[in-house]
TITI-474036 format. One record per atom (N, C-alpha, C, O): atom name; residue in one letter; x, y, z; residue number from 1. Coordinates in nm, 2 decimals, padded with zeros to 4 digits. Atoms other than C-alpha are relative to their C-alpha. Example, Ala and Ser with C-alpha at 12.3 -4.5 7.8 and 13.67 -1.06 7.14 Angstrom:
BEGIN
atomo  residuo  xx  yy  zz  num
N  A  00.09  -00.12  00.00  1
CA  A  01.23  -00.45  00.78  1
C  A  00.09  00.12  00.00  1
O  A  00.19  00.12  00.07  1
N  S  -00.09  -00.11  00.00  2
CA  S  01.37  -00.11  00.71  2
C  S  -00.08  00.11  00.08  2
O  S  -00.03  00.22  00.09  2
//
This chain:
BEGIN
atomo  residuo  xx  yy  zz  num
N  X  -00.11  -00.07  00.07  1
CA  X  -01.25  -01.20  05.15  1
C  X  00.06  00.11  00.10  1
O  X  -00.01  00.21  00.12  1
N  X  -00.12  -00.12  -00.07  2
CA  X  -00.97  -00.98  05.37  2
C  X  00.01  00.10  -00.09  2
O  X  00.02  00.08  -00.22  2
N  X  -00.09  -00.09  00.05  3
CA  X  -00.86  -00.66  05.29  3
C  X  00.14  -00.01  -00.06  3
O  X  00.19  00.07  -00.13  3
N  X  -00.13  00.02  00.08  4
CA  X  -00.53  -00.80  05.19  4
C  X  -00.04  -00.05  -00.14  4
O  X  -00.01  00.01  -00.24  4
N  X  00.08  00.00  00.13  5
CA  X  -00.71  -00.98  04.93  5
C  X  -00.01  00.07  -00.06  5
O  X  00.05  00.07  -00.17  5
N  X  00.10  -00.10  00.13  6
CA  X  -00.90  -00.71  04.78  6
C  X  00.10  00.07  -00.06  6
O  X  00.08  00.10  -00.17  6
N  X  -00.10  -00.11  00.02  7
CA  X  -00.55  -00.49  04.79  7
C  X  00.08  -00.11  -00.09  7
O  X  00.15  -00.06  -00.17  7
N  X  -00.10  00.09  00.07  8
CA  X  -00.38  -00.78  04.62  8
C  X  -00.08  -00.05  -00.13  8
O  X  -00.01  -00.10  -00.21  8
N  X  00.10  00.03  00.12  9
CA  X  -00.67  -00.85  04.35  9
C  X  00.04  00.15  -00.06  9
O  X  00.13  00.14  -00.15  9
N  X  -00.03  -00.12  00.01  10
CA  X  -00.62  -00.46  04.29  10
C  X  00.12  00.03  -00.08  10
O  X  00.14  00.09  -00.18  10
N  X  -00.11  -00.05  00.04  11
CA  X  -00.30  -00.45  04.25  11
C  X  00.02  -00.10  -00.13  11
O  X  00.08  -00.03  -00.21  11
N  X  -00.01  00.07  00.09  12
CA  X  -00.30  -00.73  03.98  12
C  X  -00.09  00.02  -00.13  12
O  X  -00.06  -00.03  -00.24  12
N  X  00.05  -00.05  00.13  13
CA  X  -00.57  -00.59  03.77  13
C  X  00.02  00.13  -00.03  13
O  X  -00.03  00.18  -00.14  13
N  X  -00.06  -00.14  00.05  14
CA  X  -00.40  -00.24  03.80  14
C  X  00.12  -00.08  -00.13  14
O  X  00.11  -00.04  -00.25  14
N  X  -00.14  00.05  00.09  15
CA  X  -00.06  -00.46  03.62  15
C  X  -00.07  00.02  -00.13  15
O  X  -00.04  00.11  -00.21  15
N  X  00.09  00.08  00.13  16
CA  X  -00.33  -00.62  03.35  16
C  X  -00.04  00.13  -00.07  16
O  X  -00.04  00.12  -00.19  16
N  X  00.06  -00.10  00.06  17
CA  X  -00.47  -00.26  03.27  17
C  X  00.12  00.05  -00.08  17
O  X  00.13  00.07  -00.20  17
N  X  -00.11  -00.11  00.06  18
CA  X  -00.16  -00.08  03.20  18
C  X  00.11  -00.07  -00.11  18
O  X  00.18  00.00  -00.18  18
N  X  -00.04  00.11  00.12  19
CA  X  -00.01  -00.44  02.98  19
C  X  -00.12  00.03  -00.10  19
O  X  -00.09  00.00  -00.21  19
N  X  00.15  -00.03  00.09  20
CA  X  -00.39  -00.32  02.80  20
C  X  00.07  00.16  -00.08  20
O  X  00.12  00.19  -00.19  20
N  X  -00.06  -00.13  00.06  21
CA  X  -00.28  00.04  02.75  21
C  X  00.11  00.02  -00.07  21
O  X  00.13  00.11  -00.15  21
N  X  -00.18  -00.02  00.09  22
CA  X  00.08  00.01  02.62  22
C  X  -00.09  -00.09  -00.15  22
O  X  -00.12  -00.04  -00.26  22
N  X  00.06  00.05  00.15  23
CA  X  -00.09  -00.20  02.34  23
C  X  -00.12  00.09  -00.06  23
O  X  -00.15  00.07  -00.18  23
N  X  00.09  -00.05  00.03  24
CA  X  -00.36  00.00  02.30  24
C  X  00.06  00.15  -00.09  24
O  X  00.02  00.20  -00.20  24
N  X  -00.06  -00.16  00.08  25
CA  X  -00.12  00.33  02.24  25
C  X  00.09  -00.11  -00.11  25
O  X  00.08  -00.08  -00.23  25
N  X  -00.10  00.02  00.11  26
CA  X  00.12  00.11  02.04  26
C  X  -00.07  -00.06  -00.13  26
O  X  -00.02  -00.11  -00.23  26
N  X  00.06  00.04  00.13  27
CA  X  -00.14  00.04  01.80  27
C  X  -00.10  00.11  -00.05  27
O  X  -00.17  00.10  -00.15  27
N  X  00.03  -00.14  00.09  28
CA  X  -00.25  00.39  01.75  28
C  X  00.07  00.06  -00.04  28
O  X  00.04  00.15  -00.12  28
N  X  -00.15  -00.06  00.03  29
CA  X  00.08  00.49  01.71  29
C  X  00.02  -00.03  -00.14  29
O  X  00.06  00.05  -00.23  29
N  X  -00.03  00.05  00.15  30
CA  X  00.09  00.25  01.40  30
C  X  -00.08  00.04  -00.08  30
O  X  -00.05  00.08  -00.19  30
N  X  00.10  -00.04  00.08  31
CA  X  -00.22  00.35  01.30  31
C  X  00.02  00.14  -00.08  31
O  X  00.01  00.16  -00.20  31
N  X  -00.06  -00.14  00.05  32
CA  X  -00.11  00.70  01.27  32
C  X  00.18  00.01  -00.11  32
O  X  00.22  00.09  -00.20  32
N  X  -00.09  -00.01  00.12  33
CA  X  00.22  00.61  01.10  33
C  X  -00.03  -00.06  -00.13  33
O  X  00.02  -00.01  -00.24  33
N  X  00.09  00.09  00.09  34
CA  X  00.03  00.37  00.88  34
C  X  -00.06  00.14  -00.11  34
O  X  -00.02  00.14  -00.22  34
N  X  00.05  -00.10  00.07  35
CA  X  -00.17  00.70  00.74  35
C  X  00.10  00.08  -00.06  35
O  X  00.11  00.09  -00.18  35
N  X  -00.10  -00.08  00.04  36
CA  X  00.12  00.90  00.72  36
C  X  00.06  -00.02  -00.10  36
O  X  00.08  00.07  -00.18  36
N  X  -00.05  00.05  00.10  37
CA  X  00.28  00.64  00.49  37
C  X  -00.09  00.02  -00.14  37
O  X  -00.05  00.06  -00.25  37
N  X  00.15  00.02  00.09  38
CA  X  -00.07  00.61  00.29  38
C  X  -00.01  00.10  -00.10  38
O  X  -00.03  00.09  -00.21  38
N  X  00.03  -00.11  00.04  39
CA  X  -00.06  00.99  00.24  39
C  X  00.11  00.05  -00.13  39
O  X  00.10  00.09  -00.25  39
N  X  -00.12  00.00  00.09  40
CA  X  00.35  01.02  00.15  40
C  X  -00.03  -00.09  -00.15  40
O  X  -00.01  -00.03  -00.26  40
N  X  00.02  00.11  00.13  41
CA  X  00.27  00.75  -00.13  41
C  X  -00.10  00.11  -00.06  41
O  X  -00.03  00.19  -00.12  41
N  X  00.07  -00.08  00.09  42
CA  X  00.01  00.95  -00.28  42
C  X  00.03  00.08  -00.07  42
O  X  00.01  00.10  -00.19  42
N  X  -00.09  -00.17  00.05  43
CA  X  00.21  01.28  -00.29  43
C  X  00.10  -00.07  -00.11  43
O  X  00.06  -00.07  -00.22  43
N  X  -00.03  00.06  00.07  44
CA  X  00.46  01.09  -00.44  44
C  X  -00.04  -00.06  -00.17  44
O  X  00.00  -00.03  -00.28  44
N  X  00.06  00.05  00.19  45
CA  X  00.26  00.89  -00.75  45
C  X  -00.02  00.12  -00.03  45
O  X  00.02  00.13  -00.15  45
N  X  00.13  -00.08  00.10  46
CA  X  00.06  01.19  -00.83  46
C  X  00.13  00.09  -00.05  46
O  X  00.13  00.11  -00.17  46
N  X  -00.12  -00.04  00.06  47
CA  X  00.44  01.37  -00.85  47
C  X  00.06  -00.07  -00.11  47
O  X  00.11  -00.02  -00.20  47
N  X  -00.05  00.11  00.12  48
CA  X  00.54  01.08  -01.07  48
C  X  -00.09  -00.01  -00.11  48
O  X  -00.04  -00.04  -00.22  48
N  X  00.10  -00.01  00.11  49
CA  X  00.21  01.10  -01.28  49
C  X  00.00  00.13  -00.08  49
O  X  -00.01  00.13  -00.20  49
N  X  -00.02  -00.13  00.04  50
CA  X  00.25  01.48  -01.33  50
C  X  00.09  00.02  -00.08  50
O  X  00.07  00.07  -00.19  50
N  X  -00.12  00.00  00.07  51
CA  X  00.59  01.44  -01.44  51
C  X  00.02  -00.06  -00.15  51
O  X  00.05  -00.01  -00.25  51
N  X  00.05  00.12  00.12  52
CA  X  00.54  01.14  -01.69  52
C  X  -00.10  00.08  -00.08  52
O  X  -00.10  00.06  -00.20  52
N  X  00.04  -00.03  00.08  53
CA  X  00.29  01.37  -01.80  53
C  X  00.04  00.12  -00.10  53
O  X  -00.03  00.18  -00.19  53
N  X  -00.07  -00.18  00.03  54
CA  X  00.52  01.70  -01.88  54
C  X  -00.02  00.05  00.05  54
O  X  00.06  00.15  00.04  54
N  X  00.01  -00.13  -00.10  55
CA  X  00.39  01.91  -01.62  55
C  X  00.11  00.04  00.10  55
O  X  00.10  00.13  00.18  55
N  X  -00.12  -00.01  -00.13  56
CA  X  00.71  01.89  -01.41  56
C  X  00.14  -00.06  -00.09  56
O  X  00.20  -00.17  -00.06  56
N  X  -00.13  00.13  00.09  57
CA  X  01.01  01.77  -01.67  57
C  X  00.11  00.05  00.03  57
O  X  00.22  -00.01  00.02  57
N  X  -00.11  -00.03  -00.01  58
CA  X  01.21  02.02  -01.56  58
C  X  00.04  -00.04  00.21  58
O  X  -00.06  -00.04  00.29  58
N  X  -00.04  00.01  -00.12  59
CA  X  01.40  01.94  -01.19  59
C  X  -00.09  00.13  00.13  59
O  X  -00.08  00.25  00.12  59
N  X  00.10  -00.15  -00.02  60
CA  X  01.14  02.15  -00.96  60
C  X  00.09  -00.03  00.18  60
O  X  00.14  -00.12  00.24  60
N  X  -00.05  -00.05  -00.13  61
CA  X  01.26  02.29  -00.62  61
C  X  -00.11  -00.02  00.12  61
O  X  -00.22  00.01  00.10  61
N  X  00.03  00.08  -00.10  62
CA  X  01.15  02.14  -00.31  62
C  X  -00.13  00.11  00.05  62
O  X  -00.11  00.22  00.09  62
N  X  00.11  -00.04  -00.06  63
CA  X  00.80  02.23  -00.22  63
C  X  -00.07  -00.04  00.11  63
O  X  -00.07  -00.14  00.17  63
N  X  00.16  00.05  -00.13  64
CA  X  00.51  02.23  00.04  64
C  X  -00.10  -00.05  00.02  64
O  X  -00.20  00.02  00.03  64
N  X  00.13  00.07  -00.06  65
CA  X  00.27  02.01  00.13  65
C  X  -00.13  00.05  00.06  65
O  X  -00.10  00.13  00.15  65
N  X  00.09  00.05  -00.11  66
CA  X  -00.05  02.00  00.30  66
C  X  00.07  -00.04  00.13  66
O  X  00.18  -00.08  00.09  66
N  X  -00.01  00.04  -00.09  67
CA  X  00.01  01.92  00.65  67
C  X  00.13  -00.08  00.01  67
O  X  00.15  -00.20  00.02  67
N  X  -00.06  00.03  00.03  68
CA  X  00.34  01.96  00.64  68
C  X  00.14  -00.07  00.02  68
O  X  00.23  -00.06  00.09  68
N  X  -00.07  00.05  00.03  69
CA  X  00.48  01.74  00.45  69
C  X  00.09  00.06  -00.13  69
O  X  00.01  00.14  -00.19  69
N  X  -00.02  -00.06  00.05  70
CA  X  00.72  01.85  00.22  70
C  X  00.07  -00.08  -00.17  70
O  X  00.07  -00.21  -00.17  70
N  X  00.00  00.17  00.08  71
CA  X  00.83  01.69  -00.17  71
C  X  00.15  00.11  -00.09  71
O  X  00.19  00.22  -00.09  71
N  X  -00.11  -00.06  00.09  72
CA  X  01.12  01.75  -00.40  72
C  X  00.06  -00.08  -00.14  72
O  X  00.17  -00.15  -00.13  72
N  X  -00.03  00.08  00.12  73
CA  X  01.12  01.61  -00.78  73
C  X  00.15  00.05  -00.06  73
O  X  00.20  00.15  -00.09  73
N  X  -00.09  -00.05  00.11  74
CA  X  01.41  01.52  -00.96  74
C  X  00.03  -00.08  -00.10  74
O  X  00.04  -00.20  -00.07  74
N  X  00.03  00.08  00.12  75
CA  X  01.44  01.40  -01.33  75
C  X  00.19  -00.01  -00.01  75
O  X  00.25  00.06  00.06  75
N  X  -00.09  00.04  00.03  76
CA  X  01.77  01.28  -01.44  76
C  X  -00.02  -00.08  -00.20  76
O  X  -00.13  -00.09  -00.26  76
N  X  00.02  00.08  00.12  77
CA  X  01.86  01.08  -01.81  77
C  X  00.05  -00.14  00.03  77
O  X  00.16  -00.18  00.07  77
N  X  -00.12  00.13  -00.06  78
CA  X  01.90  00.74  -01.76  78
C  X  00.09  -00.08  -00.11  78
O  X  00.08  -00.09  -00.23  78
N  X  -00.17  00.04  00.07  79
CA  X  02.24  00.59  -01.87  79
C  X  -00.05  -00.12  -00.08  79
O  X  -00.13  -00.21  -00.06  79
N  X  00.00  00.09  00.14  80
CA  X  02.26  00.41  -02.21  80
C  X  -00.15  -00.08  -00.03  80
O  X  -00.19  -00.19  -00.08  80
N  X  00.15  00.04  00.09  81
CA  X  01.89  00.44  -02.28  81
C  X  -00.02  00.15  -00.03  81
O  X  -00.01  00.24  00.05  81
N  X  00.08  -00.11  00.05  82
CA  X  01.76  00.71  -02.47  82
C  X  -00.14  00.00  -00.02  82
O  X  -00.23  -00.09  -00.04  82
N  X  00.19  -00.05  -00.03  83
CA  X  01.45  00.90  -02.46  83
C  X  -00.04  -00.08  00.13  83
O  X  -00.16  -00.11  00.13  83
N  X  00.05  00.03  -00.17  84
CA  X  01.43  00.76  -02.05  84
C  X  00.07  00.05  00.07  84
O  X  00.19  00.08  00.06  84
N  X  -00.03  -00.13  -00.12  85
CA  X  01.43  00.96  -01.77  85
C  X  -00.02  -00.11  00.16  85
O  X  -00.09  -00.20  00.16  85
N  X  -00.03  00.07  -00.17  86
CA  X  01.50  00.81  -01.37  86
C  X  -00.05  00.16  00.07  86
O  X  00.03  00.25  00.09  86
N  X  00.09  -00.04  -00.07  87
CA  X  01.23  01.01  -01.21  87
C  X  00.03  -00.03  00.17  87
O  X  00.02  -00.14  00.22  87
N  X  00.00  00.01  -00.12  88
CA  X  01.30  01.08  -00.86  88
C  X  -00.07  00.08  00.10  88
O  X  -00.06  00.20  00.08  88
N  X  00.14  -00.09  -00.10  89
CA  X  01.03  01.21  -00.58  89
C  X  00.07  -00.02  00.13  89
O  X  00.11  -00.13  00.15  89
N  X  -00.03  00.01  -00.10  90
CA  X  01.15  01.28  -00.23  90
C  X  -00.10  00.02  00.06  90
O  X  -00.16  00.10  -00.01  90
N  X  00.12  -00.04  -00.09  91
CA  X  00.84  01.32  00.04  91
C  X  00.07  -00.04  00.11  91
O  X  00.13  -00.15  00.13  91
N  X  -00.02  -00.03  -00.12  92
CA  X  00.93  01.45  00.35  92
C  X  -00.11  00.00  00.11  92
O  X  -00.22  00.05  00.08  92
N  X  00.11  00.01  -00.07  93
CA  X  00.74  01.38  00.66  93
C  X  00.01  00.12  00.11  93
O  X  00.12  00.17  00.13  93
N  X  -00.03  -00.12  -00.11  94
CA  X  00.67  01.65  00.94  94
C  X  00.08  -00.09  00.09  94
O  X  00.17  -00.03  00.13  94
N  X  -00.10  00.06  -00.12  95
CA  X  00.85  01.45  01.18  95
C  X  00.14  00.00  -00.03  95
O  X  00.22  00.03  00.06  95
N  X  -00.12  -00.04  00.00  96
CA  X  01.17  01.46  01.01  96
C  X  00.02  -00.15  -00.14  96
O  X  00.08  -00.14  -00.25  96
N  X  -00.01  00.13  00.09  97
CA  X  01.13  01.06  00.82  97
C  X  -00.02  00.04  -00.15  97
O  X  -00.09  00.14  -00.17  97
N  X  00.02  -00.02  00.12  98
CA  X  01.13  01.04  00.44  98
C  X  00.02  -00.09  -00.10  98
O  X  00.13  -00.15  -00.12  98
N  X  00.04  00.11  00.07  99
CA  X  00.98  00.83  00.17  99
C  X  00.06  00.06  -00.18  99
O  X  00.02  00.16  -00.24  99
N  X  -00.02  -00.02  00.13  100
CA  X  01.16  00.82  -00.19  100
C  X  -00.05  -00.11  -00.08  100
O  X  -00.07  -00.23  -00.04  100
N  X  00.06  00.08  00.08  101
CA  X  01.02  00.69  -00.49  101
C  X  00.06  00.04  -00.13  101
O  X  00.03  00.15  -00.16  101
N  X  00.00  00.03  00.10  102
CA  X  01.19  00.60  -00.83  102
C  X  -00.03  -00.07  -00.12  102
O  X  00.01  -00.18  -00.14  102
N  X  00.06  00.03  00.17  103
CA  X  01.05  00.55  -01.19  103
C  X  00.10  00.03  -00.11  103
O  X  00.17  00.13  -00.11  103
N  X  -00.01  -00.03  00.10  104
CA  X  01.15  00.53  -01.50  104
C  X  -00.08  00.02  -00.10  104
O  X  -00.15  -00.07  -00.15  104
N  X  00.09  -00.05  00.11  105
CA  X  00.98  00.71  -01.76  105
C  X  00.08  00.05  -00.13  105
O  X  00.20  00.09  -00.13  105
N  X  -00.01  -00.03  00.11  106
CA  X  00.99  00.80  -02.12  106
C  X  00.04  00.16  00.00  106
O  X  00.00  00.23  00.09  106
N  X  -00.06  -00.18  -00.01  107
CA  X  01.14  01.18  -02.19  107
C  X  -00.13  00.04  -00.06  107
O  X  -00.19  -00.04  -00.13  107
N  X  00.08  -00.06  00.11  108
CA  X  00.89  01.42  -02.32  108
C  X  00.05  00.09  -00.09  108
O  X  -00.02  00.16  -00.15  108
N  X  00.00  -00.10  00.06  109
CA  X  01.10  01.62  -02.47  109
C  X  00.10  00.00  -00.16  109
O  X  00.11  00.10  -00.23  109
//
Protein backbone atom coordinates (compact mmCIF):
# COMPACT_ATOMS: atom_id res chain seq x y z
CA UNK A 1 0.00 0.00 0.00
CA UNK A 2 1.51 3.73 -1.20
CA UNK A 3 1.06 6.67 0.63
CA UNK A 4 -1.28 7.87 -1.99
CA UNK A 5 -3.41 5.07 -1.08
CA UNK A 6 -3.54 5.61 2.53
CA UNK A 7 -4.22 9.54 1.70
CA UNK A 8 -6.99 8.54 -0.59
CA UNK A 9 -8.63 5.74 1.87
CA UNK A 10 -8.45 8.76 4.35
CA UNK A 11 -9.99 11.03 2.54
CA UNK A 12 -13.01 8.80 1.80
CA UNK A 13 -13.67 7.75 5.26
CA UNK A 14 -13.25 11.46 6.31
CA UNK A 15 -16.53 12.02 3.48
CA UNK A 16 -18.40 8.75 5.13
CA UNK A 17 -17.91 10.28 8.74
CA UNK A 18 -19.23 13.69 8.25
CA UNK A 19 -22.52 11.89 5.83
CA UNK A 20 -22.63 9.95 9.72
CA UNK A 21 -22.68 13.30 11.63
CA UNK A 22 -25.12 15.37 9.65
CA UNK A 23 -27.60 12.44 10.44
CA UNK A 24 -26.60 12.01 13.64
CA UNK A 25 -27.27 15.96 14.53
CA UNK A 26 -30.40 15.82 12.33
CA UNK A 27 -31.83 13.28 14.47
CA UNK A 28 -31.14 14.96 17.71
CA UNK A 29 -32.51 17.94 16.44
CA UNK A 30 -35.84 16.00 15.97
CA UNK A 31 -35.50 14.52 19.08
CA UNK A 32 -35.39 17.71 20.77
CA UNK A 33 -38.26 19.15 18.78
CA UNK A 34 -40.13 15.94 19.20
CA UNK A 35 -39.98 16.81 23.30
CA UNK A 36 -40.79 20.17 22.83
CA UNK A 37 -43.97 19.27 20.99
CA UNK A 38 -44.67 16.41 23.82
CA UNK A 39 -44.34 19.20 26.49
CA UNK A 40 -46.49 22.13 24.42
CA UNK A 41 -49.36 19.40 24.25
CA UNK A 42 -49.41 18.82 27.80
CA UNK A 43 -49.49 22.60 28.78
CA UNK A 44 -52.13 22.80 26.48
CA UNK A 45 -54.66 19.67 27.72
CA UNK A 46 -54.09 20.44 31.27
CA UNK A 47 -55.22 24.28 30.21
CA UNK A 48 -58.23 22.62 28.48
CA UNK A 49 -58.95 20.33 31.49
CA UNK A 50 -58.69 23.28 34.02
CA UNK A 51 -60.99 25.29 32.01
CA UNK A 52 -63.69 22.45 31.30
CA UNK A 53 -63.41 22.28 34.88
CA UNK A 54 -64.18 26.17 35.88
CA UNK A 55 -60.90 27.01 37.08
CA UNK A 56 -60.18 29.30 34.16
CA UNK A 57 -63.85 30.28 32.41
CA UNK A 58 -63.04 33.56 32.42
CA UNK A 59 -60.46 34.66 29.23
CA UNK A 60 -57.04 34.57 31.34
CA UNK A 61 -53.99 36.79 30.17
CA UNK A 62 -51.11 35.17 28.64
CA UNK A 63 -48.93 33.58 31.10
CA UNK A 64 -45.57 31.79 31.86
CA UNK A 65 -44.34 28.63 31.68
CA UNK A 66 -41.64 26.52 32.90
CA UNK A 67 -38.83 26.65 30.56
CA UNK A 68 -40.06 29.25 28.79
CA UNK A 69 -42.75 28.47 27.18
CA UNK A 70 -45.37 30.72 27.33
CA UNK A 71 -49.73 29.94 27.10
CA UNK A 72 -52.69 32.11 26.60
CA UNK A 73 -56.39 30.76 27.18
CA UNK A 74 -59.28 31.97 25.43
CA UNK A 75 -62.97 30.94 25.92
CA UNK A 76 -65.41 32.26 23.43
CA UNK A 77 -69.55 31.10 23.03
CA UNK A 78 -70.00 28.96 20.28
CA UNK A 79 -72.44 30.13 17.60
CA UNK A 80 -75.97 28.62 17.61
CA UNK A 81 -75.31 26.26 20.45
CA UNK A 82 -76.05 27.13 23.79
CA UNK A 83 -74.41 26.36 26.96
CA UNK A 84 -70.87 25.59 24.57
CA UNK A 85 -67.88 27.30 24.82
CA UNK A 86 -64.87 27.06 21.78
CA UNK A 87 -62.02 26.83 24.13
CA UNK A 88 -58.88 28.11 22.83
CA UNK A 89 -55.16 27.47 24.24
CA UNK A 90 -52.23 29.14 22.58
CA UNK A 91 -48.56 27.51 23.76
CA UNK A 92 -45.79 29.46 22.83
CA UNK A 93 -42.48 27.88 22.38
CA UNK A 94 -39.04 29.61 23.50
CA UNK A 95 -37.92 29.65 20.00
CA UNK A 96 -40.61 31.75 18.77
CA UNK A 97 -43.00 28.47 17.09
CA UNK A 98 -46.55 27.88 18.50
CA UNK A 99 -48.92 25.12 19.12
CA UNK A 100 -52.87 25.96 19.36
CA UNK A 101 -55.39 23.70 20.52
CA UNK A 102 -59.35 23.95 20.17
CA UNK A 103 -62.23 22.29 22.19
CA UNK A 104 -65.43 22.49 22.63
CA UNK A 105 -66.85 22.40 25.96
CA UNK A 106 -69.99 22.76 27.88
CA UNK A 107 -70.34 26.47 29.79
CA UNK A 108 -70.09 26.30 33.40
CA UNK A 109 -71.77 29.10 34.01
Amino acid sequence: MTLLEALVALVILGLASLGFLGAFQSASRATRDAAMWVQAVGYAETAIEQTKLGNGAEPAPPAALPQGFAQAIDVQPWDGARGIELVSVTVRFPDGGAFVLHRLARSGR
